[in-house]
N, C-alpha and C positions, 0 to 999 in steps of 0.2 A: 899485524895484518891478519886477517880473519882468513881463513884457505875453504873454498867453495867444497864441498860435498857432493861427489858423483852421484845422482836420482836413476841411473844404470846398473841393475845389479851384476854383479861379476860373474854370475853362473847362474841359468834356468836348470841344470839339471837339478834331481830331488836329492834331501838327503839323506846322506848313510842311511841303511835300514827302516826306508818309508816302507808303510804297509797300508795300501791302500781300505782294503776292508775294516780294518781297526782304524782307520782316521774316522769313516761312517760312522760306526757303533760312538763313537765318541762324541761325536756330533751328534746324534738321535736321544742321547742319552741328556745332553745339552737343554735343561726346560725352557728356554725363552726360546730355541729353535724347531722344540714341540709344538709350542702355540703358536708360531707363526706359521709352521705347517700346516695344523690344521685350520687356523683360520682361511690359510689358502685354498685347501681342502673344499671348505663350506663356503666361501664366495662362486670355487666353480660350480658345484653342483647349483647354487641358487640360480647363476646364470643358465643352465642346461634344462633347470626350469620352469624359468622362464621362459623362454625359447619353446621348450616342445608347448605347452600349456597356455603362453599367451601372459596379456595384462591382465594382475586380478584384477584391478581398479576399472576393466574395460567397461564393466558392467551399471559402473555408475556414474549418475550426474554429473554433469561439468560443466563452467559458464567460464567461457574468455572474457577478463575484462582486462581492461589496461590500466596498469600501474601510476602512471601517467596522469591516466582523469581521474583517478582515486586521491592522488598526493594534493591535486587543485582543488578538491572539494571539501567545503568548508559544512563542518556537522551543525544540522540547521539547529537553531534555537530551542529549545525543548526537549532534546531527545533523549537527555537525561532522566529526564523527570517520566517521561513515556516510558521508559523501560525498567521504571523501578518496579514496579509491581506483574514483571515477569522474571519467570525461574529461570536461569541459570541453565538448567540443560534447554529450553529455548531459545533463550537468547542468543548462544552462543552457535556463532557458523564452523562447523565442521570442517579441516581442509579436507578430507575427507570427501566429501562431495561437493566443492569449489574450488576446481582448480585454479590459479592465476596465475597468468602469460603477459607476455608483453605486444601479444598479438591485439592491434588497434578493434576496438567497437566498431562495426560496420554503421552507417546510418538506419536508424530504426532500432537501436538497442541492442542487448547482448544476445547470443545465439546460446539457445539451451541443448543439450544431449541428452534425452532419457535413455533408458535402457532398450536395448532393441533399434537404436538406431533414430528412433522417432526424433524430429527436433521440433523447435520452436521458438519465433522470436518475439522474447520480452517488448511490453507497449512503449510505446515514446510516453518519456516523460513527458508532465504537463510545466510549463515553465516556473521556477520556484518563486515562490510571495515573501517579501512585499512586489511587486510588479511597481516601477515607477512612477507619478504622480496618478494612483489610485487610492490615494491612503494619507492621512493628515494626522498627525498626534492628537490624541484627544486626554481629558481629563484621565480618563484609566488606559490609557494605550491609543492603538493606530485606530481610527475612523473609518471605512472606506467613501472617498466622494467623488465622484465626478470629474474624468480628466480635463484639462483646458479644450481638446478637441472635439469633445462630446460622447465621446465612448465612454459605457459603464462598465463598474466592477460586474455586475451581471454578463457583459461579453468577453472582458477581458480574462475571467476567470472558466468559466463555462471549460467542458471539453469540445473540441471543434467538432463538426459532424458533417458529414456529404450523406443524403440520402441517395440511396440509391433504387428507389422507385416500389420498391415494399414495405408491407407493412410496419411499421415502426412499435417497437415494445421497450420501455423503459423500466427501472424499478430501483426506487430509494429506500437504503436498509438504514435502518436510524439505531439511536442508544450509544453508540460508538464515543469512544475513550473512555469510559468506566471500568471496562473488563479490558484489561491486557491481550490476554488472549483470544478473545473473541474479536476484537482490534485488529488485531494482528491476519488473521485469519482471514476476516472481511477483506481486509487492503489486500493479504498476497493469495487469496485462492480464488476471489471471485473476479470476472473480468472486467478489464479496463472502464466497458462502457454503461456500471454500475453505480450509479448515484451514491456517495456516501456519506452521512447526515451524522454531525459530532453536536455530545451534550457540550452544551457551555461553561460546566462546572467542572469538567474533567483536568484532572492534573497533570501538565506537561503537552496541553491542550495545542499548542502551535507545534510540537513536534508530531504529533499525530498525522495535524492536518498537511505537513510536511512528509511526510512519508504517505501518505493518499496520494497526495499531487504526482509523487516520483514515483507511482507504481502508476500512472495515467487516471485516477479517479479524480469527477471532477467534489467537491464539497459543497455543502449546505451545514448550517449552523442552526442548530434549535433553539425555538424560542418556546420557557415555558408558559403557557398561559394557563388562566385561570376554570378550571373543571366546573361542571355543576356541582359537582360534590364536597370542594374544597370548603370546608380545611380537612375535611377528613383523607381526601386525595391532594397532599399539597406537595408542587411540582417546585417548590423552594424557594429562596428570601428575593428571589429578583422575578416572580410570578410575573406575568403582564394578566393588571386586575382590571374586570369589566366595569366598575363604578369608578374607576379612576377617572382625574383629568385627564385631557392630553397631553400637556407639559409634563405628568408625571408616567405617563406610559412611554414618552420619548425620554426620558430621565434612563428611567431601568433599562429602556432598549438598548441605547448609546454603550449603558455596559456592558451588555449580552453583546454587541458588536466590536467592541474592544477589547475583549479577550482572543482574539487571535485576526489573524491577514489570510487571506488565500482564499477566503468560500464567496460563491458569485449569487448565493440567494440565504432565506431565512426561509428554514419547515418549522408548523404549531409540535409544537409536547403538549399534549391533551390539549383545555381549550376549548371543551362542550357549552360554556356560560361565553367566555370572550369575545368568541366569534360568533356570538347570536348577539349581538350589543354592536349596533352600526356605529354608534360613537366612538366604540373602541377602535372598533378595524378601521375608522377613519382614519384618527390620529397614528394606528400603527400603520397601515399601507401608505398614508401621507410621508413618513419619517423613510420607509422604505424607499419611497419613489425619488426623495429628495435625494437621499445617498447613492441613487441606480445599479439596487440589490432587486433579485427577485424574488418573490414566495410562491413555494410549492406548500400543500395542504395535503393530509391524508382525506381528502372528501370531505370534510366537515363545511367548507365555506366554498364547497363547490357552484353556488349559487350569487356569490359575492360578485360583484359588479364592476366598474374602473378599480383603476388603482396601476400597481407594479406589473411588469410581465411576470406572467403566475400560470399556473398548470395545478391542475385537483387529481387525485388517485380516483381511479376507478373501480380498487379493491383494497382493501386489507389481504394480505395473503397470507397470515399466519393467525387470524382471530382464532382458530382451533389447532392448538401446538401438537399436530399431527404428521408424518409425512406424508401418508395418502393426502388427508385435508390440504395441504397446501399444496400437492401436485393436483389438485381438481380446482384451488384458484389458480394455477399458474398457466392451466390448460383455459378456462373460464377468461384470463389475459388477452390468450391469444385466438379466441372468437371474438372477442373484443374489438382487439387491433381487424382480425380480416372485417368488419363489417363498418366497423367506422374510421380504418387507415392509420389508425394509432392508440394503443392501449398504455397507462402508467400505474402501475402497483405499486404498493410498500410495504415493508415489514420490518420488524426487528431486530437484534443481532442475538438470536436464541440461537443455540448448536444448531437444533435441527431445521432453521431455515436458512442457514448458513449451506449446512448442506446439503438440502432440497435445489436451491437456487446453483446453486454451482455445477451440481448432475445435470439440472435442467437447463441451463444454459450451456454446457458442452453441442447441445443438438438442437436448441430452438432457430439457428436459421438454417439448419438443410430440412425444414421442414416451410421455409417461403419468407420467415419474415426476418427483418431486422434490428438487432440490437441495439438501442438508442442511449446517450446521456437525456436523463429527466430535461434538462435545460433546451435538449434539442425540438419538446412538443409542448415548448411554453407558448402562448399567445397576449397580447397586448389586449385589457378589456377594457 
């Protein structure tokens, strides 16, 4: 048999000849009891200051999102290919200045924190594409056509809009997905209710226009058309050419509209010889109206007649890559807008009208007027 063992020791007193001071020294002396003291050491101090000093990180940006709608959201189609040809130190989000919580998204998007206190809440996304029966497989991809109830891809995509009784100023910045970074910067710096117009050749082309939508931009898709000057200015193998038939100018269209889902109109890329050619804009505005897309113009066929619901620019605003220059078109907008109720400009995705337009719209309506989507001062001709 096995005999249990008392866990009672038989004496608390100490023994024979303890000496308290010489057990310390021996134990200090002890290096794995060094470093745990001193790491003890440097935890309280970090705490102490903390405490008198505050959060470093007080100072910096933070967005609540939840874990939650991140884990159900599926990475749209493209976005691979969209971020190839950005670096690395951009790409990459910083936890740094994102924090993430498990605290829910309010309705209206995520709540921002800048420094100082200031906040602001991110736009409602635009609902993501494909949007359900707007869109039909075609030879090189999705089509957009006309739903069973008569609604087009023109209203189903559009960004929604309430005027509210002023003057209305819209502006489409075009060139988008070719430069990364210039890309990048148009979707997350400039605001929500900024038209934004992708080449058709760009690569990872559906993830772009996927990341527009989900920062509230609404799209348009360029179509290159044929210059007076081409071939010396040639806008590429899928031109839309003035002496073409119309079978063949609906041919190339169908592809330029096949490369990606999401945009609710078609803007010209040059297009000084196309759009003077009624035959052509027949068969192109005809092919438009069939699919219920709209076309927006930089002004060049601002004299064009039926056709799609369509809207013309009133300016170029970056023809002189200036910043004064374009802040005297962007002011030139908005005598516009006061005298005929609605003004629409366009420009390109050059640095500096990136950030012309961005300064300028921080203040354009405490100054009376309203920021519009292009889509919102289209009219039926």
């Amino acid at each position: 048999m096995f005999s249990k063992k008392s866990l009672v020791p038989q004496s608390a007193s100490p023994a024979p000849g303890f000496n308290a001071q010489e057990l310390i020294s021996k134990a200090l002396a002890n290096p794995y009891v060094s470093a745990g003291g001193a790491a003890a050491l440097f935890l309280t101090t970090g705490l102490v200051l903390v405490a008198l000093l505050g959060d470093p990180r007080a100072g910096t940006p933070s967005v609540r999102v939840s874990l939650a709608k991140m884990a159900a959201m599926a990475a749209p189609p493209g976005w691979r290919e969209a971020l190839t040809t950005e670096s690395p130190s951009t790409a990459a989000v910083s936890q740094d200045i994102y924090s993430l919580s498990e605290t829910p998204i309010p309705p209206g998007g995520a709540s921002i924190t800048l420094p100082g206190g200031r906040a602001f809440r991110a736009a409602d996304p635009l609902p993501p594409a494909p949007i359900a029966g707007f869109s039909v497989q075609g030879p090189g991809g999705p089509l957009p056509i006309i739903a069973t109830n008569g609604r087009t891809p023109a209203e189903a995509y559009a960004r929604p809009f309430v005027s509210n009784g002023r003057p209305k100023i819209a502006l489409v910045i075009g060139g988008l997905g070719l430069n990364a970074t210039a890309t990048r910067q148009a979707i997350e710096q400039l605001p929500p209710q900024v038209t934004l117009s992708f080449v058709p050749y760009a690569e990872g082309l559906q993830g772009w226009i996927d990341m527009a939508r989900a920062n509230g931009h609404e799209v348009l898709l360029e179509a290159p058309m044929e210059p007076l000057d081409y071939p010396d200015n040639d806008p590429g193998p899928y031109t839309l050419m003035a002496s073409a038939q119309g079978p063949e100018t609906v041919r190339k269209l169908e592809w330029l509209l096949s490369r990606a889902t999401g945009y609710f109109g078609v803007t010209n890329y040059l297009g000084s010889r196309f759009m003077a050619s009624d035959s052509a804009m027949s068969a192109f505005a005809g092919a438009l109206r069939g699919r219920g897309l709209a076309f927006i113009d930089d002004g060049q066929a601002a004299h064009r007649g039926a056709g799609p619901p369509r809207a013309s620019a009133d300016k170029i605003i970056d023809d002189q890559l200036a910043g004064e220059a374009i802040d005297q078109q962007l002011l030139s907008l908005e005598a516009g807008a006061l005298q005929h109720g609605q003004a629409l400009g366009s420009g390109f995705a050059y640095p500096v009208t990136l950030s012309q337009v961005a300064h300028w719209a921080e203040s354009v309506e405490t100054r009376g007027y309203q920021l519009a989507p292009a889509s919102a001062l289209m009219t039926r001709r």
